[in-house]
C-alpha positions, -999 to +999 in steps of 0.1 A: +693-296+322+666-277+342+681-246+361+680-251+398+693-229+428+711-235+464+709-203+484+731-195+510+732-168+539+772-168+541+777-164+576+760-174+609+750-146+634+777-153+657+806-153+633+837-139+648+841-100+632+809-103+607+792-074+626+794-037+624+814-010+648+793-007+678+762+025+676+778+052+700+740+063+711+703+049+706+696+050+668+670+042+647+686+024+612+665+010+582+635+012+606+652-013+634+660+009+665+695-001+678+710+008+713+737+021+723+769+002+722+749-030+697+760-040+666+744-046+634+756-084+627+761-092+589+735-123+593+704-099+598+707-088+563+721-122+549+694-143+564+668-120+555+678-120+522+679-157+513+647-161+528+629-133+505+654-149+473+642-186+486+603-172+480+609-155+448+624-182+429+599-205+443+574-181+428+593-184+396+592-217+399+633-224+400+638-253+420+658-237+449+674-254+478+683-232+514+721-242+525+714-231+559+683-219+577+692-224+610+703-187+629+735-207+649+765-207+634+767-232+608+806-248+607+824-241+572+831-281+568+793-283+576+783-261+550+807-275+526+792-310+533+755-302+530+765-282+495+776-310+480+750-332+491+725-307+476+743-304+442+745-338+440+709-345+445+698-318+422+721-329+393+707-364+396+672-354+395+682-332+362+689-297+375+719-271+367+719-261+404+742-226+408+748-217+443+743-179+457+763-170+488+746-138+506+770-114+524+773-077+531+810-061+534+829-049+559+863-027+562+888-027+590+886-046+622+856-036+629+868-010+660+855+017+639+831+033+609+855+036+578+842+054+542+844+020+523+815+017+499+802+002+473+784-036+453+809-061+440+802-098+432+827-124+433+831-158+413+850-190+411+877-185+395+889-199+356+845-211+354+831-192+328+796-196+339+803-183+375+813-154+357+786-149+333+763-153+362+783-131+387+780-102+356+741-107+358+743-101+395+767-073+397+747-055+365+710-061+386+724-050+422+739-019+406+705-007+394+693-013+424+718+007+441+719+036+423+685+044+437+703+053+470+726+074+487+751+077+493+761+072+457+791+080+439+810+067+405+836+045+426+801+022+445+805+003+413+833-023+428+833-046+399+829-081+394+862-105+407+870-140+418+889-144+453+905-176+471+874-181+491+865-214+510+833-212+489+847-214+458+875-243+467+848-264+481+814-261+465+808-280+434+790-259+403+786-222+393+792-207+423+783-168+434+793-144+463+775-110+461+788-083+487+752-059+492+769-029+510+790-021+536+783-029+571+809-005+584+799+028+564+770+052+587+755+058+551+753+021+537+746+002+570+713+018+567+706+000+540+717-030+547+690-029+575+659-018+553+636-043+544+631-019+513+666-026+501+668-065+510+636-068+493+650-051+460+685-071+461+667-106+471+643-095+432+678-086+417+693-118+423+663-138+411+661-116+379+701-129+375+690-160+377+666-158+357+687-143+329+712-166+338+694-196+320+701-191+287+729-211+301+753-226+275+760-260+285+765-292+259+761-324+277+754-341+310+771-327+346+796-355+367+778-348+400+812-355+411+835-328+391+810-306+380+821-305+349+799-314+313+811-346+301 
C-alpha cells in the first residue's frame, strides 16, 4: 500500500461557538488587523492550514485528497459522506489514506479570554496506527511551539483519543490536532500568523512523512478499514 492523505479543515467559518471572545478595541494580531467587537473564527487558521498541508504533501508527492474546500459550512453528515467516498476511492486505487482534521482550541463559552494553553492531538480510539501517527504529530507541533511564547512546561497537552463524530464515522487512521488556543490573548496571535500556520502545516507533513514506515500486513476492506 502507497501512503495517501485526506485533509480536513474541521469546522466551517460559520460554526456555532468555533470563534474567539470578541477584540474589546482595534488590534492588530498575527499581522491581520481586527476591529473592535470581531472575532477571530477558528476556520481562518484551519482553512489556511489545510491549504498550505494540501501543497506540501503534493510537493512530497503523497497523494492527498481536500475533505472540504468550500468556506460555508460543510454539514457533519456531509463530511462524513464525502470521507468515506474518498477513503474508499483511495484504498481501491492502492493507497493507505490517513485522514488529518485541522482545528485550533477553545475554552469556555466563548463570552470571555481564559489562560487555557497549550498543543494536544487526538486519535481514534483502541487503532494503534492513529496513535502512532497522532505521536508523530503531537512530537512535530511541540517543536514547533516551543519557538513561541508564551511557553511554559504545562503547553505540552499530550496526545488522547475522545468520542468525537470524526472518529465514529471516518473510516482509517484518523487524526485531530488542536494548534493553540483561540481564547488565550497570547496564543490567538498565533493562531493568526502565517509564520506559525506555515510551520504547523510543514509539521504535519513531516508526521506524515514519518508516519510511513507504517506496519501494515495485508490488503485494507475499503468497507471496515481493517487488513484482512
Amino acid at each position: 500500500m502507497r501512503l495517501g492523505a485526506i485533509v480536513s479543515d474541521g469546522h466551517g467559518e460559520e460554526t456555532l461557538g468555533k470563534m474567539s471572545p470578541v477584540f474589546e478595541h482595534d488590534v492588530v494580531i498575527g499581522g491581520v488587523q481586527f476591529r473592535k467587537g470581531e472575532r477571530f473564527k477558528e476556520n481562518w487558521f484551519n482553512q489556511s492550514v489545510a491549504d498550505m498541508l494540501l501543497f506540501e504533501l503534493v510537493k512530497r508527492n503523497i497523494y492527498v485528497k481536500q475533505l472540504c474546500p468550500e468556506e460555508y459550512d460543510v454539514p457533519l453528515n456531509k463530511r462524513k459522506q464525502r470521507q468515506n467516498k474518498m477513503y474508499d476511492e483511495m484504498v481501491a486505487d492502492g493507497y493507505l489514506p490517513v485522514t488529518i482534521s485541522i482545528h485550533a482550541n477553545g475554552h469556555g463559552d466563548g463570552s470571555r479570554w481564559t489562560t487555557a494553553q497549550g498543543v494536544e492531538t487526538y486519535y481514534k480510539g483502541r487503532d494503534e496506527e492513529s496513535e502512532r501517527l497522532a505521536n508523530l504529530v503531537q512530537n512535530n507541533l511541540m517543536n514547533v511551539r516551543k519557538e513561541y511564547l508564551p511557553y511554559n512546561q504545562y503547553t505540552d497537552r499530550g496526545v488522547k483519543t475522545a468520542n468525537f463524530y470524526v472518529f465514529r464515522n471516518y473510516k482509517g487512521v484518523v487524526v485531530l490536532p488542536e494548534a493553540e488556543f483561540m481564547t488565550h490573548k497570547g496564543t490567538v496571535i498565533l493562531l493568526a500568523s502565517k509564520e506559525y500556520q506555515e510551520k504547523v502545516a510543514k509539521a504535519i507533513a513531516d508526521a506524515i512523512e514519518e508516519y510511513q514506515g507504517f506496519k501494515i500486513i495485508g490488503d485494507l476492506d475499503s468497507k471496515t478499514g481493517k487488513t484482512v
